[in-house]
GUMI-974035 format. One line per 4 residues: number of its first residue (from 1); for each residue z, y negated, x of N, C-alpha, C, CB. Coordinates in steps of 0.1 Angstrom, whole numbers, padded with zeros to 4 digits, always signed. Glycine has a CB too. Example, Ala and Ser with C-alpha at 12.3 -4.5 7.8 and 13.67 -1.06 7.14 Angstrom:
<recs>
1> +0078,+0057,+0132,+0078,+0045,+0123,+0078,+0033,+0132,+0090,+0045,+0113 | +0071,+0022,+0128,+0071,+0011,+0137,+0079,+0000,+0129,+0057,+0006,+0141
</recs>
This chain:
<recs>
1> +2103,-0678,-0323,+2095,-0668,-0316,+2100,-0667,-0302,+2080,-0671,-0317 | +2103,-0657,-0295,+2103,-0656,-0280,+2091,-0658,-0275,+2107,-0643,-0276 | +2096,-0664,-0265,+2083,-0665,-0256,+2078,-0655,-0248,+2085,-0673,-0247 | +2082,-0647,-0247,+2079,-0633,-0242,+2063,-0631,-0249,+2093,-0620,-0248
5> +2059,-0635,-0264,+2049,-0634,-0267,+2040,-0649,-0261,+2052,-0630,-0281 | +2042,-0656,-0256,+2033,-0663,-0250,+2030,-0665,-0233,+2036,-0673,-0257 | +2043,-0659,-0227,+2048,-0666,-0213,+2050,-0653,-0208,+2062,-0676,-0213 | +2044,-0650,-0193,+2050,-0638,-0187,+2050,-0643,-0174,+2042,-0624,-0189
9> +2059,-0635,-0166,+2059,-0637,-0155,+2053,-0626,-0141,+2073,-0640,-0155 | +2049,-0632,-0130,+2043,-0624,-0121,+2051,-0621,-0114,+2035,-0628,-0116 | +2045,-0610,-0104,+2050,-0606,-0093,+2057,-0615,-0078,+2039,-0598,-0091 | +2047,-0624,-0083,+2039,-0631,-0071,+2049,-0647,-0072,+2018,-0633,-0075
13> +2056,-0646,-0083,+2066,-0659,-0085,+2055,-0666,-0095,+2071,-0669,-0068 | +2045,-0666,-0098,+2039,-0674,-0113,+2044,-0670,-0125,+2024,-0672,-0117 | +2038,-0678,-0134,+2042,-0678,-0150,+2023,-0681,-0155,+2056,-0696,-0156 | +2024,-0669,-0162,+2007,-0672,-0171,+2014,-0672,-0185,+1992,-0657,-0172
17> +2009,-0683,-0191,+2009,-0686,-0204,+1995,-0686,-0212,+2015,-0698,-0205 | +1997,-0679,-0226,+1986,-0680,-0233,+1985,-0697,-0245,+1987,-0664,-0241 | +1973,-0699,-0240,+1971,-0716,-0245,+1962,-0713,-0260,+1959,-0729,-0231 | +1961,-0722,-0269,+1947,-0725,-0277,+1948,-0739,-0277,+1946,-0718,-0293
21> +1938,-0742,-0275,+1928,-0756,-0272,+1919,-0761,-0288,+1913,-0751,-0257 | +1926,-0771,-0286,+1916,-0777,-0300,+1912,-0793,-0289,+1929,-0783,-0323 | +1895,-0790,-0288,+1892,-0799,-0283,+1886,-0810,-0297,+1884,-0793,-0271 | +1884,-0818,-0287,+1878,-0831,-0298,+1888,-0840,-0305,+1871,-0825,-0312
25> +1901,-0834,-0303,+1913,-0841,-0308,+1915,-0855,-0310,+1921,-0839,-0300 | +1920,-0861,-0321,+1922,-0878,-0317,+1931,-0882,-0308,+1927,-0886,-0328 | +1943,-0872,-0307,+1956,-0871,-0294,+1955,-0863,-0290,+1969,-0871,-0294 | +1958,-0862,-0280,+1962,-0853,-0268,+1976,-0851,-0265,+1959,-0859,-0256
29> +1978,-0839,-0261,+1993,-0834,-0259,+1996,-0818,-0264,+2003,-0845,-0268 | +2004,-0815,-0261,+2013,-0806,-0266,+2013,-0804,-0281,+2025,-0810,-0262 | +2014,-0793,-0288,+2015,-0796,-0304,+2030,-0787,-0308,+1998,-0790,-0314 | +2028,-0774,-0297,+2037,-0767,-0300,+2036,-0757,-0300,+2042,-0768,-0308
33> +2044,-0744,-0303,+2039,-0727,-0301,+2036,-0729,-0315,+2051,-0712,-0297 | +2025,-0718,-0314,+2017,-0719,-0326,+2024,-0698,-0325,+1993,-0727,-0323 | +2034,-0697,-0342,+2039,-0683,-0334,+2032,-0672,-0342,+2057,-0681,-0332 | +2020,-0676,-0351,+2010,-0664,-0360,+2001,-0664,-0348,+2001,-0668,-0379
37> +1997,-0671,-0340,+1986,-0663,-0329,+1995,-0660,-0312,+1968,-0676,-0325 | +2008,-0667,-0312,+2016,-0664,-0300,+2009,-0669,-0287,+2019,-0648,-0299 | +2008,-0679,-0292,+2001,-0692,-0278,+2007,-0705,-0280,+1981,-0696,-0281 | +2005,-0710,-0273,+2010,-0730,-0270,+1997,-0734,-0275,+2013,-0739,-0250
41> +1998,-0743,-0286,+1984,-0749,-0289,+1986,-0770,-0282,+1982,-0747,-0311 | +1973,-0769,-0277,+1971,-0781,-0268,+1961,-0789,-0276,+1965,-0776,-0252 | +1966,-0799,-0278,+1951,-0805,-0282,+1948,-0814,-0274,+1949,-0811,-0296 | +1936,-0814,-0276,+1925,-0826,-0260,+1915,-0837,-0266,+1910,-0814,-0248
45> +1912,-0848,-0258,+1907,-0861,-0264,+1893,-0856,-0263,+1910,-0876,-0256 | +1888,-0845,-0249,+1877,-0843,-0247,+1866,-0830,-0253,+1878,-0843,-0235 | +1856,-0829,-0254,+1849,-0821,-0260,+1847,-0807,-0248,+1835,-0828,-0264 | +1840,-0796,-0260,+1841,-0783,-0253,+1828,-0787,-0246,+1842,-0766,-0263
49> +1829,-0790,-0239,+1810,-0791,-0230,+1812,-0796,-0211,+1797,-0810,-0241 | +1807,-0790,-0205,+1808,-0790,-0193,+1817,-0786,-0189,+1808,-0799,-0188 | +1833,-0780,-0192,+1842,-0778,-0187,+1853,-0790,-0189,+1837,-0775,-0176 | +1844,-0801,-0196,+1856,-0813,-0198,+1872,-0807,-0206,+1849,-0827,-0210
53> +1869,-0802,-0215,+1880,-0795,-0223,+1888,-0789,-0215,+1875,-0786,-0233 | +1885,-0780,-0203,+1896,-0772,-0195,+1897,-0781,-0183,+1891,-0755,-0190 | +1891,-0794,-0180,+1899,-0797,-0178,+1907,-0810,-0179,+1899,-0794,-0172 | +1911,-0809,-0192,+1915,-0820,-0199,+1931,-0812,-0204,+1903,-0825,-0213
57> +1930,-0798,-0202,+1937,-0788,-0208,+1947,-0786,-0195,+1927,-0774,-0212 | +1941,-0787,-0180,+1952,-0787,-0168,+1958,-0801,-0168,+1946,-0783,-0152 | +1948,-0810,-0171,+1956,-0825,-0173,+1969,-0823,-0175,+1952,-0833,-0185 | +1966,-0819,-0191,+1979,-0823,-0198,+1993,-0813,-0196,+1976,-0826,-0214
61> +1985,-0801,-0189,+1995,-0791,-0186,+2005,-0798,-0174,+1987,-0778,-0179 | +1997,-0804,-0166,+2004,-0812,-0151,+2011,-0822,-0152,+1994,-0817,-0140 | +2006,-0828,-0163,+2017,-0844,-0169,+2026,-0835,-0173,+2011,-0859,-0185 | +2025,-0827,-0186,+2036,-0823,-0190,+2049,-0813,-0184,+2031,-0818,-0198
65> +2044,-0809,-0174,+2054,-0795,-0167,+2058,-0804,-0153,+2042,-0776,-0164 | +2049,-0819,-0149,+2053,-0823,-0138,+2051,-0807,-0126,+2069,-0829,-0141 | +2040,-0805,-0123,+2033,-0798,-0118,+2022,-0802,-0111,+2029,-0792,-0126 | +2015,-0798,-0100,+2003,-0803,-0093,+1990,-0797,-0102,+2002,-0799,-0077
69> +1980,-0805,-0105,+1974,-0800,-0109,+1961,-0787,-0101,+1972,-0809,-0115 | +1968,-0791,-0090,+1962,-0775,-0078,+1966,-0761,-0081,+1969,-0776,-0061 | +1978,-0763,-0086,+1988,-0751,-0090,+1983,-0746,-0104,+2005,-0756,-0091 | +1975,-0753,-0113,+1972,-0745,-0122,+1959,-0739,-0124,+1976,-0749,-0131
73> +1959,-0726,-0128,+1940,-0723,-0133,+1939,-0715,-0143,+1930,-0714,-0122 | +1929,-0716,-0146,+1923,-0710,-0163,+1921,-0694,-0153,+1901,-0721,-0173 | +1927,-0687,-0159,+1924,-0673,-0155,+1917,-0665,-0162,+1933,-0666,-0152 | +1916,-0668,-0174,+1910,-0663,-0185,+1904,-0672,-0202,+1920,-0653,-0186
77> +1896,-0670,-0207,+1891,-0676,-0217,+1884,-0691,-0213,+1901,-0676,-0228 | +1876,-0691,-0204,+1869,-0706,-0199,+1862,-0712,-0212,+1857,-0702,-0185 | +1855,-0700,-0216,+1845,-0706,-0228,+1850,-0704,-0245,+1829,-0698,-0225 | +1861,-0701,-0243,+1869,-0698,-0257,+1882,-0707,-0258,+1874,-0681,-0259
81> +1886,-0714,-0268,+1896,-0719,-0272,+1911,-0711,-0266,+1894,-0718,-0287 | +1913,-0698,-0267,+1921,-0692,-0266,+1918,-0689,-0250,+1921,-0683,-0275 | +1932,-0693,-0241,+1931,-0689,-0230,+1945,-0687,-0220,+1923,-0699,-0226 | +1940,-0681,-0211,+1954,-0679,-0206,+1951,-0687,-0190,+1959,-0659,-0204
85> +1962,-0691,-0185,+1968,-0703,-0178,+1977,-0702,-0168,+1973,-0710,-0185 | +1974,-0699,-0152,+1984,-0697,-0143,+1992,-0706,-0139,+1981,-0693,-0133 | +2003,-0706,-0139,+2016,-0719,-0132,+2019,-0713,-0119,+2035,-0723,-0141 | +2017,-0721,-0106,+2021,-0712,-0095,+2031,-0723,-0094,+2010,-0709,-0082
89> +2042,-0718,-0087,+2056,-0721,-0085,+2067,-0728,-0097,+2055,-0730,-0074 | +2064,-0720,-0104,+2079,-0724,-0116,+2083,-0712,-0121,+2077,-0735,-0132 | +2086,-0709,-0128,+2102,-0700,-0135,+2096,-0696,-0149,+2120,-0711,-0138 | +2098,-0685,-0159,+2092,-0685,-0171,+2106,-0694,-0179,+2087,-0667,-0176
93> +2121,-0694,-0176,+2130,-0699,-0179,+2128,-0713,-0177,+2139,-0694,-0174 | +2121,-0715,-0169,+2122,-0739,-0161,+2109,-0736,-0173,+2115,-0750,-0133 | +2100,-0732,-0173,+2091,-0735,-0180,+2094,-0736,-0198,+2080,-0725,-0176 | +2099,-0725,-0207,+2107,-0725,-0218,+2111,-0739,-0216,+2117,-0713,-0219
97> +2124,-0744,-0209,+2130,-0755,-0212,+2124,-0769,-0208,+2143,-0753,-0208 | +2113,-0766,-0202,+2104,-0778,-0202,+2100,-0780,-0217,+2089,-0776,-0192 | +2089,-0770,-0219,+2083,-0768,-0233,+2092,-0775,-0244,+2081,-0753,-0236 | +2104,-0768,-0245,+2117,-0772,-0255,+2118,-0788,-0252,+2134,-0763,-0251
101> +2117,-0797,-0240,+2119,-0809,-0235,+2105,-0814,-0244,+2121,-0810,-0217 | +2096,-0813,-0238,+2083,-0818,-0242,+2079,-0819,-0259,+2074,-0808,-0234 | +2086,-0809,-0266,+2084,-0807,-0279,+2095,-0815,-0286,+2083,-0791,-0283 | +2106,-0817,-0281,+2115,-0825,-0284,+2112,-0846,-0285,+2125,-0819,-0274
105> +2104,-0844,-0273,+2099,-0857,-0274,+2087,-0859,-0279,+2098,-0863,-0264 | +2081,-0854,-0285,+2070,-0856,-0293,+2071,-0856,-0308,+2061,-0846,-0289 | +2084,-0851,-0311,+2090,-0858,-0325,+2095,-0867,-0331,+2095,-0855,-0329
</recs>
């Protein structure tokens, strides 16, 4: 799948990506593009309640992309699984070959 269906880039030098969150997870991490809904599916240790889930969701965004976690925000879908996700200062290209890095070591 292109990423073009999950990953766009801004004006402004960001990258929004569309996520789906399976909270409650036994692991945490990355699972992979998921490419019948055209999102990165994340799974999290923490539950959907208070907000723990989103942000358990920039957590693992910021370990994984080596990112601050200041730089990222839920711009959309706070209270839904499905959500989209700003990266301020990376590349939709550094980001792809992060992802490709990250998915590579989790096999």
């Amino acid at each position: 799948m292109s990423a073009s269906h999950y990953l766009q880039s801004t004006f402004d030098g960001a990258v929004t990506v569309d996520v789906e969150v399976q909270p409650g997870a036994k692991r945490q991490g990355i699972l992979g593009v998921n490419e019948w809904r055209g999102c990165v599916s994340i799974a999290v240790r923490a539950q959907a309640q208070k907000g723990m889930a989103n942000n358990a969701v920039l957590h693992v965004l910021s370990k994984a992309f080596d990112v601050p976690k200041n730089q990222l925000k839920i711009i959309s879908g706070l209270t839904s699984r499905m959500k989209k996700i700003r990266i301020e200062s990376t590349h939709a290209t550094r980001f792809v070959e992060q992802l490709q890095t990250v998915l590579e070591e989790e096999e």
